[in-house]
C-alpha positions in Angstrom: 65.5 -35.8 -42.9 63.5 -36.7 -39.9 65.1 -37.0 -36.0 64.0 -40.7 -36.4 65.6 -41.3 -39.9 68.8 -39.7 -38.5 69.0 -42.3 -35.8 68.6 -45.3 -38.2 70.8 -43.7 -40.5 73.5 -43.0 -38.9 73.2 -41.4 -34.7 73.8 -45.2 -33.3 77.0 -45.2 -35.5 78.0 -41.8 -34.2 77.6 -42.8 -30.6 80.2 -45.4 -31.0 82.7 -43.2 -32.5 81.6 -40.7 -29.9 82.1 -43.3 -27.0 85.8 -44.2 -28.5 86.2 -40.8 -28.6 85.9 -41.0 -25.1 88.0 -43.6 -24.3 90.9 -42.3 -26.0 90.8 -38.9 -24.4 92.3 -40.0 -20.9 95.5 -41.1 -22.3 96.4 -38.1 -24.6 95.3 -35.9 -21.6 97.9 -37.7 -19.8 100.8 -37.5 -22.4 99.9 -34.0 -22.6 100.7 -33.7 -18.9 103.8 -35.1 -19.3 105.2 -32.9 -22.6 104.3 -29.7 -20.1 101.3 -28.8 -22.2 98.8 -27.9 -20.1 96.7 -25.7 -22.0 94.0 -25.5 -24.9 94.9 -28.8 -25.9 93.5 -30.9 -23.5 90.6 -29.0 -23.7 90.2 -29.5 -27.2 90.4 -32.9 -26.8 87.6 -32.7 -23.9 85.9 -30.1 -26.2 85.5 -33.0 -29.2 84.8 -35.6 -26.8 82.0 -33.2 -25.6 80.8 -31.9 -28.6 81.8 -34.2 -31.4 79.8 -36.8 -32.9 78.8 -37.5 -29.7 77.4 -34.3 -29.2 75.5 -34.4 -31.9 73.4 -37.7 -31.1 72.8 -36.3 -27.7 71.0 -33.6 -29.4 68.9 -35.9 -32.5 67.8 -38.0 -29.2 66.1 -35.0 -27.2 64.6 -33.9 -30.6 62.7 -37.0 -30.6 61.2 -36.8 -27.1 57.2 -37.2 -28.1 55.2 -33.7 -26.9 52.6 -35.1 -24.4 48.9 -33.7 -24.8 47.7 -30.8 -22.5 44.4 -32.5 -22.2 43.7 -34.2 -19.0 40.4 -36.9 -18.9 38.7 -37.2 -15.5 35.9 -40.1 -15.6 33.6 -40.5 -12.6 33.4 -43.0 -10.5 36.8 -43.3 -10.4 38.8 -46.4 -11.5 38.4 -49.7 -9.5 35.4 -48.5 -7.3 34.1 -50.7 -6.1 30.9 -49.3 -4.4 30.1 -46.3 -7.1 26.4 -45.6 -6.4 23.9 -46.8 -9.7 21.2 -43.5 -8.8 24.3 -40.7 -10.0 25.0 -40.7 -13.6 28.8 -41.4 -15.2 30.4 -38.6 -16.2 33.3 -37.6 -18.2 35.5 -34.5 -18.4 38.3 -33.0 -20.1 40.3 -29.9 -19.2 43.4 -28.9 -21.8 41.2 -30.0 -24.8 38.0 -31.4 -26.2 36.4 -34.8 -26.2 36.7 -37.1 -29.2 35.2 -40.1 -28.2 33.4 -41.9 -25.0 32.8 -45.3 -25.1 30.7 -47.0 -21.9 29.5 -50.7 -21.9 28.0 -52.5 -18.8 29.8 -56.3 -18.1 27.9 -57.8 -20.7 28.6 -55.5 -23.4 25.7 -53.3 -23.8 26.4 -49.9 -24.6 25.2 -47.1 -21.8 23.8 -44.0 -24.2 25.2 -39.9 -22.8 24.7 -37.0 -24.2 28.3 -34.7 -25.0 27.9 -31.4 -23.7 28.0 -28.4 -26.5 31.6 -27.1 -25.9 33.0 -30.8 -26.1 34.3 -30.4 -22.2 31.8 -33.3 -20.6 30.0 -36.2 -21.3 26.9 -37.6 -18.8 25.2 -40.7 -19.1 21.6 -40.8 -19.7 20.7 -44.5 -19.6 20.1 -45.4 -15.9 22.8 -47.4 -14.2 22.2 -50.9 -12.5 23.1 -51.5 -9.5 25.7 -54.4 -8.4 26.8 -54.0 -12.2 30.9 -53.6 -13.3 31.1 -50.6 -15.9 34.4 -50.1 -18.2 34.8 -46.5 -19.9 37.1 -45.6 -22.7 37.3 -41.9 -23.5 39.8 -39.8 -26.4 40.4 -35.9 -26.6 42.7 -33.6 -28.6 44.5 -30.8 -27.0 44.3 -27.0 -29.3 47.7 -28.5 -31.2 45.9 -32.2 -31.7 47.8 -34.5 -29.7 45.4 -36.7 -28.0 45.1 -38.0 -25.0 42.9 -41.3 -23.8 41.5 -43.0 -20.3 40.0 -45.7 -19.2 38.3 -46.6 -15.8 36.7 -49.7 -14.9 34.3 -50.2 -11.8 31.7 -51.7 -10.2 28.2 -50.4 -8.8 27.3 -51.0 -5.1 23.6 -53.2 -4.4 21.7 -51.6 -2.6 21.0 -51.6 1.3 17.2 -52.2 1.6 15.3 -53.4 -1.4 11.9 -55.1 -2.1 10.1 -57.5 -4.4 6.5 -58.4 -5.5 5.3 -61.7 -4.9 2.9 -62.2 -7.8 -0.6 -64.7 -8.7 -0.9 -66.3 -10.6 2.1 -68.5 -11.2 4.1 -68.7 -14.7 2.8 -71.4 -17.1 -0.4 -71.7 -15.4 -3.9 -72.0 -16.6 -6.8 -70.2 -15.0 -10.5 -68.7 -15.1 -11.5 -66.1 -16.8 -12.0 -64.3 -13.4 -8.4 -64.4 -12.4 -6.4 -61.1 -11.9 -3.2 -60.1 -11.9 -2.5 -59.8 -8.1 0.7 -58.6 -6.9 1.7 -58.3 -3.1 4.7 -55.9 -2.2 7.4 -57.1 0.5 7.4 -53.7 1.8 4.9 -50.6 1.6 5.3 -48.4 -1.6 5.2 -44.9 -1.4 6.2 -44.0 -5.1 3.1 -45.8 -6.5 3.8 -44.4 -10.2 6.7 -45.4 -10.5 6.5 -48.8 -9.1 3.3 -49.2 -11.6 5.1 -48.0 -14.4 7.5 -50.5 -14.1 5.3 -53.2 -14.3 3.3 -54.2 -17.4 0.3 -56.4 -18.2 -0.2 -57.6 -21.9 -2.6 -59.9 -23.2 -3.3 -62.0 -26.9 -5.9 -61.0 -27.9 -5.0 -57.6 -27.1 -7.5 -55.8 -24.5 -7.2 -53.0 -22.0 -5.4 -53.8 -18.7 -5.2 -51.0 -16.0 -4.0 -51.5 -12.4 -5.6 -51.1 -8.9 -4.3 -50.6 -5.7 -5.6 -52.1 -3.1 -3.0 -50.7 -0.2 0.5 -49.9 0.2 1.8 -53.2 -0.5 -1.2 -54.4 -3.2 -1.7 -53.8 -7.2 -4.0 -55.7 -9.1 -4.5 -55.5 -12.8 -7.5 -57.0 -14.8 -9.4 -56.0 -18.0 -12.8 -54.5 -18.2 -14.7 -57.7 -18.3 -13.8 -61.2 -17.9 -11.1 -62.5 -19.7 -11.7 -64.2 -22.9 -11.3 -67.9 -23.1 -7.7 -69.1 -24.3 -6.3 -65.4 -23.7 -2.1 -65.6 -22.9 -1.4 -63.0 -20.0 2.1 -62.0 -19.8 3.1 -60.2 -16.6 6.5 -58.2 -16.9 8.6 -57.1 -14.0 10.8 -54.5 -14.4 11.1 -53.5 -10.7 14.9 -53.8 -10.6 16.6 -50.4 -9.0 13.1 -48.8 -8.8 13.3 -46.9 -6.1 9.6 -48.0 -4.5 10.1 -45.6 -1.6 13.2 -43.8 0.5 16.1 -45.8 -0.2 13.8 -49.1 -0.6 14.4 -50.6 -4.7 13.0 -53.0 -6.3 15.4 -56.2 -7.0 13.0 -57.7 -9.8 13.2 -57.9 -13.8 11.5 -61.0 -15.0 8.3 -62.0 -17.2 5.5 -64.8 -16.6 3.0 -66.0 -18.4 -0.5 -67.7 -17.9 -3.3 -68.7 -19.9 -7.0 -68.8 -20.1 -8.8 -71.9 -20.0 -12.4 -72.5 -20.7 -14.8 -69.6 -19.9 -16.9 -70.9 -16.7 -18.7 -69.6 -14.3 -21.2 -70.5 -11.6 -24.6 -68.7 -9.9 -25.3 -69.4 -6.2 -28.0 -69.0 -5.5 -29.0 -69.0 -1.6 -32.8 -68.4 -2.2 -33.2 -71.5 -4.3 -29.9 -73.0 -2.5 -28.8 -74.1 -6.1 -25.2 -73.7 -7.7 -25.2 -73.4 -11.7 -22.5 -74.0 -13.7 -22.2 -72.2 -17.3 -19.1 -73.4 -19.4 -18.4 -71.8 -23.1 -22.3 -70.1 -23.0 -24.1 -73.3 -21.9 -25.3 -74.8 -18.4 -23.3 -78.3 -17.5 -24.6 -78.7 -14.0 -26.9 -77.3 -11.5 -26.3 -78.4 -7.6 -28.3 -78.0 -4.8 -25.9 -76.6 -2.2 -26.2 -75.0 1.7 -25.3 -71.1 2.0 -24.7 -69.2 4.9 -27.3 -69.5 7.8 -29.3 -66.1 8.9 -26.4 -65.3 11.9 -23.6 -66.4 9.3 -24.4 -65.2 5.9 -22.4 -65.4 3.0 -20.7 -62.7 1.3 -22.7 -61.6 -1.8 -21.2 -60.6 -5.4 -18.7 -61.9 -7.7 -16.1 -64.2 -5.7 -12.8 -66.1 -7.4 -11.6 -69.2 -6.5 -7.9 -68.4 -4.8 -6.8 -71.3 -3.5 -7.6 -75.6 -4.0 -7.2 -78.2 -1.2 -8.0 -81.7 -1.9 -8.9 -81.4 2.1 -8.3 -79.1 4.6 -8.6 -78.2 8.4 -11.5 -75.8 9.2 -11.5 -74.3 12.7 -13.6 -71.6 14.0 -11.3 -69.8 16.2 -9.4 -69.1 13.5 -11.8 -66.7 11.7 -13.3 -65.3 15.2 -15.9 -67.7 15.5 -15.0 -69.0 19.0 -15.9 -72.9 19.2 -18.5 -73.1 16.7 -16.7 -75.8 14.5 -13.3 -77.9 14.2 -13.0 -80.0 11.0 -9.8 -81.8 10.5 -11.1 -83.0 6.8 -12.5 -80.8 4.9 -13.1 -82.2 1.5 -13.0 -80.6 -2.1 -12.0 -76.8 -0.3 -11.6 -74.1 -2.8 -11.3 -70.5 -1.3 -13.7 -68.0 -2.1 -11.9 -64.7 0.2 -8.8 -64.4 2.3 -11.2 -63.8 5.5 -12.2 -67.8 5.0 -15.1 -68.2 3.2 -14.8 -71.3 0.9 -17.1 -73.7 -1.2 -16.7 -77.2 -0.2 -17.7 -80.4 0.1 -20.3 -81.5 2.9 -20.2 -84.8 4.5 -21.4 -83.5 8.0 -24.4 -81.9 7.3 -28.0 -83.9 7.0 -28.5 -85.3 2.7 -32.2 -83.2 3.2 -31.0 -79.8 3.8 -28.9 -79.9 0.6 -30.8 -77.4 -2.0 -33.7 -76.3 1.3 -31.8 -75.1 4.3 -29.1 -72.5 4.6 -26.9 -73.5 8.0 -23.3 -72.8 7.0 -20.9 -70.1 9.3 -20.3 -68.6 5.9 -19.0 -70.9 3.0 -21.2 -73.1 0.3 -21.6 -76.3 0.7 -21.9 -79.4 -1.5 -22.9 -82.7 -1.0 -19.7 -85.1 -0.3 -18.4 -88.0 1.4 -16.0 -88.5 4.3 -12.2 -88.6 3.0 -12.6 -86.9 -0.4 -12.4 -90.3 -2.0 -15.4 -90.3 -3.9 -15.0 -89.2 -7.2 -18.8 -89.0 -8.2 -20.2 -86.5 -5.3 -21.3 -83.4 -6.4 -18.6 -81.7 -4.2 -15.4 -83.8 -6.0 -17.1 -83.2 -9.4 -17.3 -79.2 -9.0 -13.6 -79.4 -7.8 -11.9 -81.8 -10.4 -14.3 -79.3 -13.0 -12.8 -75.6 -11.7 -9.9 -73.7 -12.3 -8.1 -71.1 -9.6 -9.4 -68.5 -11.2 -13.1 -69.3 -11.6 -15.9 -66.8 -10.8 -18.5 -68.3 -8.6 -21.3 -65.4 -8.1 -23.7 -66.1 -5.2 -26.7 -63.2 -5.4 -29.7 -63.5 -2.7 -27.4 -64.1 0.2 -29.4 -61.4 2.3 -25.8 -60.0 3.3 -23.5 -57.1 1.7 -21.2 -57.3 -1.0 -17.8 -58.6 -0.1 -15.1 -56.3 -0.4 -13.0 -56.4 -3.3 -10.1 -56.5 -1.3 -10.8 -60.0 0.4 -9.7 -62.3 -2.2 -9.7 -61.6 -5.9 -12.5 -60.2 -5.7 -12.1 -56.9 -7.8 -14.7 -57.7 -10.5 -17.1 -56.1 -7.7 -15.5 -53.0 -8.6 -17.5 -51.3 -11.4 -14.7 -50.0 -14.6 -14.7 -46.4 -13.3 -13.9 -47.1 -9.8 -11.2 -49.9 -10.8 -9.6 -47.2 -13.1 -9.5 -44.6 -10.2 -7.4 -46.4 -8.2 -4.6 -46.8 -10.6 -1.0 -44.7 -9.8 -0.4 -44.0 -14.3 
């Protein structure tokens, strides 16, 4: 019969006795005194009161003292920390024994994977922590007898000190050209170029190739070979969150967008005939007589994307380094060509004859438009309502150089093997 069996049988019954044992044994030592016996009996009496019944349970009780396990399970970070950095893996050790079982889930219940070393003594995560994230771990192991032991830690990751983020074009849900990239501008400069790239993907359906270009420090841009295809969905997924982008500096970001491709349309400006062509879906909708850049003011050549739309806009000279030359409070129908200021507008300043004959413009093209932008039906309000941010508007025989990719969207002027060479993967 089992210690524990003992006890329900019968030990609780024998303490009693054992206790009334007890509580008898002061007055026969006392009679004793009194009869002159002062020997052996009182100390049998003391010796059954001792080791009696009473005895007995004392003993059945210690037998069933439960052996604790000789295994000891450390987990790192500690428990309740508070501030346990997300770059050092979790680990788990045993000494006295081997592991059983670990068991790590993040706050909302995801498991994070290890790997158990081969003598059973240590367990190390493998999965990469997050940061500002609460951890609970729950580990087992057996001592060399097999009495187990367990632990469990809970704590919490610190954020980090300095971080950055990518403010990205075009927006989620939007619809664009078929000469809009994938333009992303980094809050601070990037020294780890892979592995910021490689935490950033570009997908499109129908599938093409996509590869990245950077422009600087703090500017990627991804785009396909050749102009998107019309009704394309572009999906941009950030996955910058605890990338570490350079010393100390990671990335706070994990998000996807989306945009789509509208109709494919582009437009030819021409500055020797000073006329704008418009081809949508293959065919030619329009053809414009416009005003390029003058002789002292030419316009960029090559393949330049519309960035930004204004109904109407201020245009000053002195902001682009052309001293006084101009100061428009209204321009109409602006749509931004580079980040430098070139634009193609509307016109209501400049003489109806030299529309399609004379190049006089600081820079931008010009279309013919009224005062106030209210006129639905001028060339310059029709070209606007017509494009997308995104639209490739190429102007050849502009007598000057080809802009430079990097002012504006303008990366299509980047032949495939040059584009490709300046990606980080």
């Amino acid at each position: 019969m089992t210690a524990p069996e003992n006890q329900q049988s019968g030990s609780s019954n024998w303490t009693r006795r054992g206790v009334l044992g007890g509580l008898l044994a002061a007055p026969a030592l006392l009679v004793a005194a009194c009869n002159g016996d002062t020997g052996g009996g009182s100390g049998n009496v003391a010796g059954k009161a001792a080791g009696g019944p009473s005895g007995a349970a004392a003993t059945t009780k210690g037998a069933d003292i439960p052996k604790t396990s000789a295994a000891r399970i450390t987990v790192t970070p500690a428990d309740g920390a508070t501030t346990a950095p997300f770059t050092r893996p979790i680990k788990v050790a045993v000494t006295g024994g081997t592991l059983t079982s670990v068991s790590v889930t993040d706050e909302k219940g995801r498991a994070v994977a290890g790997t158990l070393s081969a003598d059973r003594h240590g367990w190390t995560s493998t999965d990469p922590l997050g940061s500002g994230t609460r951890y609970t771990v729950a580990a087992a192991a057996t001592d060399p007898d097999g009495l187990e032991a367990d632990a469990h830690a809970a704590f919490a990751t610190a954020a980090p000190a300095n971080t950055f983020v990518g403010h990205f074009t075009p927006d989620n849900g939007a619809t664009v050209g078929v000469g809009m990239p994938v333009s992303i501008n980094f809050s601070r400069p990037i020294t780890d170029r892979k592995a910021v790239q490689e935490a950033i993907t570009v997908t499109a359906r129908p599938g093409v190739e996509i590869v990245g270009h950077w422009y600087s420090s703090t500017r990627l841009d991804f785009r396909p070979q050749e102009y998107w295809a019309k009704g394309t969905v572009v999906t941009l997924s950030l996955r910058l969150k605890d990338v570490e982008g350079a010393k100390g500096v990671y990335g706070t970001q994990s998000k996807d967008v989306s945009f789509t491709v509208g109709r494919s349309r582009t437009s030819v400006a021409d500055l020797s005939a000073d006329t704008l062509t418009v081809t949508t879906d293959g065919v030619v909708t329009a053809t414009y007589p416009i005003i390029g850049g003058a002789p002292a003011t030419r316009t960029w050549g090559g393949k330049l994307v519309i960035a930004e739309q204004y109904l109407q806009t201020k245009m000053d000279s002195q902001t682009v380094g052309l001293g006084d030359e101009y100061n428009i409070p209204d321009v109409p129908h602006a749509q931004r060509l580079t980040t430098s200021g070139t634009f193609i507008h509307g016109n209501y300043w400049s003489p109806g004859s030299a529309f399609g004959e004379q190049n006089l413009s600081h820079g931008c093209i010009a279309l013919r438009d009224v005062k106030g932008a209210g006129d639905p039906q001028t060339d310059g309000a029709v070209f606007f309502k017509e494009s997308l941010v995104g639209d490739v508007v190429e102007v050849v025989n502009s007598g000057d150089r080809t802009v430079d990719p990097a002012n504006g969207l303008n990366g299509w002027n980047l032949s495939w093997s040059a584009w490709t060479a300046g990606s980080a993967v």
